[in-house]
C-alpha positions in Angstrom: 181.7 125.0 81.5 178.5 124.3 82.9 178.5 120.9 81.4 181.5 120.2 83.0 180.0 121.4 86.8 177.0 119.0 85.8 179.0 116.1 85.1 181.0 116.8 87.8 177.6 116.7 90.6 175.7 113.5 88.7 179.1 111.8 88.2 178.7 109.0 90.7 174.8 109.3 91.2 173.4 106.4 90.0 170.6 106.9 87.4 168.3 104.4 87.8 168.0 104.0 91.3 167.8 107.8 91.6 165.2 108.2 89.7 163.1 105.5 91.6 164.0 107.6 94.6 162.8 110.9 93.7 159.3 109.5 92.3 159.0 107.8 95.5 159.5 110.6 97.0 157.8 112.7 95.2 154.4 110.1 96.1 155.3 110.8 99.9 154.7 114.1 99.3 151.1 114.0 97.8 150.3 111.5 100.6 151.7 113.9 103.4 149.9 117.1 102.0 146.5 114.9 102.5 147.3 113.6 105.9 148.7 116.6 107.2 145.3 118.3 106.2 147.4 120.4 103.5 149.3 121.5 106.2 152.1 124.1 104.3 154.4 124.3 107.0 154.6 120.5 107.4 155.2 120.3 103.6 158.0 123.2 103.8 159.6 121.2 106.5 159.5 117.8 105.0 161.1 119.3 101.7 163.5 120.9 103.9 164.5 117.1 105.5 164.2 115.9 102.0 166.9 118.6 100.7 169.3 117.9 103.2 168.7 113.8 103.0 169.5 114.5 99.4 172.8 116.3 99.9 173.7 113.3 102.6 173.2 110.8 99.8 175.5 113.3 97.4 178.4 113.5 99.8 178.2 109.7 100.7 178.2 108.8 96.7 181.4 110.7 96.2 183.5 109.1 98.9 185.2 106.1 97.5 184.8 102.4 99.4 187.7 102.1 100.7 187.5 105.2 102.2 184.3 103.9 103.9 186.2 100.6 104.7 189.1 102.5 106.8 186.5 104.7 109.0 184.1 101.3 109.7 186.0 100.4 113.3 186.3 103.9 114.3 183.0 104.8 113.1 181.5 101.7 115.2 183.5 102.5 118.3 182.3 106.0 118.7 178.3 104.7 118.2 178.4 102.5 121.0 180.7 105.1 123.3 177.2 107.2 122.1 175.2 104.6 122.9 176.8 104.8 126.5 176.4 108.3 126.9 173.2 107.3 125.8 172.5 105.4 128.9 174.7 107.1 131.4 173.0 110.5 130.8 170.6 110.4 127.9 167.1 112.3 128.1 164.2 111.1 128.9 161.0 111.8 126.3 157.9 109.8 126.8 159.4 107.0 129.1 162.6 106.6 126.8 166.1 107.8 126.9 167.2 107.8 123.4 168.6 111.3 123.0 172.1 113.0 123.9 172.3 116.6 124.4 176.2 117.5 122.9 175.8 121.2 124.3 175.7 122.1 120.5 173.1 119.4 118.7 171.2 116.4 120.0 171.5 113.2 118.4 170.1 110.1 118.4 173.0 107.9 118.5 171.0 104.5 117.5 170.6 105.8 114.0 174.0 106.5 113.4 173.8 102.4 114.2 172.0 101.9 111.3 175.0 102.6 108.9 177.9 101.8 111.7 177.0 97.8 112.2 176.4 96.4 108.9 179.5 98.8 107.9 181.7 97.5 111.0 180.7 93.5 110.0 181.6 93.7 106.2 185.2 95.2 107.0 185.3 92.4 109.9 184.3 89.5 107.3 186.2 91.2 104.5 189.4 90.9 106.6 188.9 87.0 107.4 187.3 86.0 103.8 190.4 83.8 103.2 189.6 81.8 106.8 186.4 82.0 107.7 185.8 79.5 110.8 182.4 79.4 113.0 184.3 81.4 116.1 184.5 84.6 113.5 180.9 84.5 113.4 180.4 84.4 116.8 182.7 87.4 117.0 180.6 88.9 114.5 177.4 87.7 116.7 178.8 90.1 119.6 179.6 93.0 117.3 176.1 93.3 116.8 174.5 92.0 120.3 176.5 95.0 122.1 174.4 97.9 120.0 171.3 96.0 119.6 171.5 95.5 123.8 172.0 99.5 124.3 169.1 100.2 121.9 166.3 97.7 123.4 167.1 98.6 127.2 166.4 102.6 125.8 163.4 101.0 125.0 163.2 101.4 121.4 162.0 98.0 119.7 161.7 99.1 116.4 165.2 100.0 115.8 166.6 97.5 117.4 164.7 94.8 114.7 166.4 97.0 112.1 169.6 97.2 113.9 169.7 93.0 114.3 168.4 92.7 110.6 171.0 94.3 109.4 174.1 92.5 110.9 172.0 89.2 110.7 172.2 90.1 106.4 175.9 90.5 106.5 176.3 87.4 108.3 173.9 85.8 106.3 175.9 87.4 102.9 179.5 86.3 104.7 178.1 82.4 104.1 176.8 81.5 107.4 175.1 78.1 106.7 171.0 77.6 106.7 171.3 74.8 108.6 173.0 76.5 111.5 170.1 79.6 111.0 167.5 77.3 111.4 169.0 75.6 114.3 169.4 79.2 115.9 165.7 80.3 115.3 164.4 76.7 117.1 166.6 77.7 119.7 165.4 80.9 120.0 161.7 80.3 119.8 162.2 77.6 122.4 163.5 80.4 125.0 160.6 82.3 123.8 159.2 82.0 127.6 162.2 83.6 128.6 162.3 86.5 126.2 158.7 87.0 127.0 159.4 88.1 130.3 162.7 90.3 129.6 159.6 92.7 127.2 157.9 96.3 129.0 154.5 95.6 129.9 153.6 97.5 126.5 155.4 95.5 124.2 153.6 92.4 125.6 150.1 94.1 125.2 151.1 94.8 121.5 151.8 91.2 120.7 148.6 90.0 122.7 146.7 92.6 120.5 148.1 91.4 117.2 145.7 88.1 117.5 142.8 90.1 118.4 142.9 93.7 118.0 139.1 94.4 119.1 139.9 93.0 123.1 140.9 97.0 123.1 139.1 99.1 120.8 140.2 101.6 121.7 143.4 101.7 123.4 146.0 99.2 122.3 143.5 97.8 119.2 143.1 101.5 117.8 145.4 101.8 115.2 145.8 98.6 113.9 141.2 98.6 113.6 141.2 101.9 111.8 144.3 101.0 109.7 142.4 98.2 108.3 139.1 100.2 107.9 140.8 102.9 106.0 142.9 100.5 103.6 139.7 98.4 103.2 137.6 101.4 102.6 140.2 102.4 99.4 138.9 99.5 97.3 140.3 99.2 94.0 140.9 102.6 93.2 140.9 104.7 96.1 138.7 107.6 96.8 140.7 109.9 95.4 143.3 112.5 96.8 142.5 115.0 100.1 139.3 112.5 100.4 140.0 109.9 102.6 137.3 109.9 105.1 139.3 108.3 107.8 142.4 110.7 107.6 140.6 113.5 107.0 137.8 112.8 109.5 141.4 112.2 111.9 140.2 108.7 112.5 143.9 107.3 111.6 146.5 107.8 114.6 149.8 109.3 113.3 148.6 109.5 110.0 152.0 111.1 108.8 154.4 108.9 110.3 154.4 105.3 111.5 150.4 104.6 109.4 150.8 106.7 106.8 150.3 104.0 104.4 146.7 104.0 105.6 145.6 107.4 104.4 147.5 106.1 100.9 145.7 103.3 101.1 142.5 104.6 101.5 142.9 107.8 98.8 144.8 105.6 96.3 143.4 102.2 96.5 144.8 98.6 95.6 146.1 100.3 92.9 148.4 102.9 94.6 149.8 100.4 96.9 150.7 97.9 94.1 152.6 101.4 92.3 154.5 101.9 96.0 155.2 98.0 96.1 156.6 97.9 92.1 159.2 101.3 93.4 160.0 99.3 96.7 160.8 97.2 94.5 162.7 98.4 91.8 165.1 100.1 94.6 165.9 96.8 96.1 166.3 95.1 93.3 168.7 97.8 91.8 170.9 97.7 95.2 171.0 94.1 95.2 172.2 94.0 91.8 175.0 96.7 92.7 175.8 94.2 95.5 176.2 91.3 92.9 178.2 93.4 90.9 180.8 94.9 93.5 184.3 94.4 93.5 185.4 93.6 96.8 183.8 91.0 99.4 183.4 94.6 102.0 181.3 96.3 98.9 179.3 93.2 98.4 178.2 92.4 101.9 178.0 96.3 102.9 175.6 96.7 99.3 173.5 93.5 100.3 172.9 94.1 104.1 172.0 98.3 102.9 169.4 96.9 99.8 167.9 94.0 102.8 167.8 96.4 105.5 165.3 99.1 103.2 163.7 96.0 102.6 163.1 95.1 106.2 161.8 99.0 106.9 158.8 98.3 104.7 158.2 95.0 105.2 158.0 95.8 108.9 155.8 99.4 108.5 153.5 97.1 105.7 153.0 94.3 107.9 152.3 96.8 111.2 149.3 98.6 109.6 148.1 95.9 107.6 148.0 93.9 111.3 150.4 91.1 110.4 153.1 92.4 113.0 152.8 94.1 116.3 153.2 98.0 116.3 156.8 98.8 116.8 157.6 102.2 115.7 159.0 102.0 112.2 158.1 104.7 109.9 157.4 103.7 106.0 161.0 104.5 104.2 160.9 107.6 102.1 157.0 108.2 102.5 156.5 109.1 106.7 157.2 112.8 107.8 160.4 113.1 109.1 164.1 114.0 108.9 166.4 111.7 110.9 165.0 108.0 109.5 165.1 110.1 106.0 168.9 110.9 106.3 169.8 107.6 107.5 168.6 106.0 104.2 169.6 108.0 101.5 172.9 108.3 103.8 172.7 103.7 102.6 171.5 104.6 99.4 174.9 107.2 98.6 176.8 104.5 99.7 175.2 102.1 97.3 176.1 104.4 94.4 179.5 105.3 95.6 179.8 101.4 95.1 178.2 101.4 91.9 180.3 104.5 90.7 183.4 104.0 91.6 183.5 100.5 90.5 182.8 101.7 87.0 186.0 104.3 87.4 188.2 101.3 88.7 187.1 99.6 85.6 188.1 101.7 83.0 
């Protein structure tokens, strides 16, 4: 009996790519204990985000594709009405409107985003495989402008590079041609002037700082200067767990979310941060091999855009504190404190195995 219940929960969790999860997970834990200064009650409440992202992940891995495939329009249509509400009446924290009070929960409709687009593209492309013309991916184009517009006026930057990244994969996947992608980025880095001057005053000032973060030491510079000192400080080795001089000292700005890589870097050393690279990835490289393996062309491009887009969180996070990229926002996948980015991918990764899974029932 009990085997039976156990075979019954694991059924369509995927093994290896939940076990790269949970030790990743588990190395976000040690990290945020250290730069939390062994806070208890943020450990209690990042288990508790970690419990329910887990159960997320669970219920997406036993809904079958083509269950996902029906709900993609529908799911898509009521995250931009969101996104509407969004800017119609949205609250204002910190000099953004990102939030929507329901009456009984507030949401942040831009995450739900993070799922709805690449899931609304793949059921687009999957329904015009058999004729795909160069109009369809203009279509597609829109499909993903109209979000990604809503998000960057909130402002919120970060997401919105996610958001894009994440259509641009499926239409990348769906067999949109190089030549035309190269074509688009020259075009789009010669109305770079333009762009320039549709960015807040702050975004600007990040970008200017990337060249040269000491023309601010400490305003705009900060973080990205005592990133680099506390990575460069870890050496080879690290110096050791709970005795990171610049996290503990509270040198490193939001040390548990958006730069927690630094205090890793500087407790655990090259060494550490060529273990978190190796999980990084084994998860992508597990979800892109469940997209090469999927069965229909929604599963494939859905699979691919979810494995790219995990891969786009930590390029982005790695290149911000490392000072390769302007600070944005983006929180390091499955190691920064929090609950909603945390839910959003394992919400991807359930879907991944519900791919995987279910393939292997059609199969037999």
């Amino acid at each position: 009996m009990i085997d039976r219940i156990y075979k019954g929960l694991v059924r369509h969790i995927d093994g290896f790519l939940m076990g790269c999860l949970l030790l990743t997970l588990l190395l976000g834990l040690f990290v945020l204990y250290s730069a939390s200064g062994e806070s208890s009650a943020r450990m209690f409440a990042q288990l508790t985000n970690i419990s329910v992202a887990l159960l997320v992940m669970w219920l997406a891995a036993n809904i079958p594709p083509q269950h996902l495939e029906r709900i993609a329009l529908p799911l898509y249509l009521l995250g931009v009405l969101l996104l509407l509400g969004v800017a119609l009446f949205g609250e204002i924290t910190n000099g953004a409107r990102r939030w929507l009070d329901l009456g009984v929960a507030r949401i942040q409709p831009s995450e739900l985003m993070k799922i709805a687009v690449p899931m609304m593209l793949a059921w687009y492309f999957a329904k015009r495989e058999e004729s795909l013309r160069l109009t369809d991916y203009a279509i597609a184009a829109i499909f993903l402008a109209i979000p990604a517009a809503f998000i960057l006026k909130q402002p919120d930057l970060g997401t919105t590079l996610l958001i894009l990244g994440s259509g641009i994969f499926v239409i990348y996947l769906a067999g949109f041609s190089w030549k035309l992608i190269i074509a688009m980025a020259v075009g789009a880095a010669a109305l770079a002037p333009l762009l320039w001057t549709m960015l807040h005053d702050y975004q600007r000032r990040r970008i200017i700082i990337l060249f040269d973060p000491h023309q601010d030491p400490l305003g705009a510079g900060y973080h990205t200067i005592q990133a680099n000192i506390a990575i460069g400080s870890g050496g080879l080795a690290g110096k050791g767990w709970l005795n990171g001089t610049q996290s503990q000292l509270d040198f490193i700005p939001e040390r548990t979310t958006d730069f927690i890589l630094a205090v890793f870097g500087e407790e655990f050393g090259l060494l550490g941060n060529l273990l978190l690279l190796l999980l990084f990835t084994l998860i992508i490289g597990r979800g892109l091999v469940i997209a090469a393996q999927a069965q229909s062309t929604f599963c494939r491009l859905l699979a691919g855009s979810i494995s790219l887009t995990f891969f786009t969180y930590a390029f982005v996070n790695i290149g911000m504190v490392s000072g390769i990229l302007p600070v944005v926002g983006v929180p390091l996948p499955l190691i920064s404190y929090g609950g909603t980015s945390l839910v959003t991918l394992m919400l991807g990764f359930g879907i991944l195995m519900s791919i995987q899974t279910h393939k292997k029932l059609v199969a037999t």
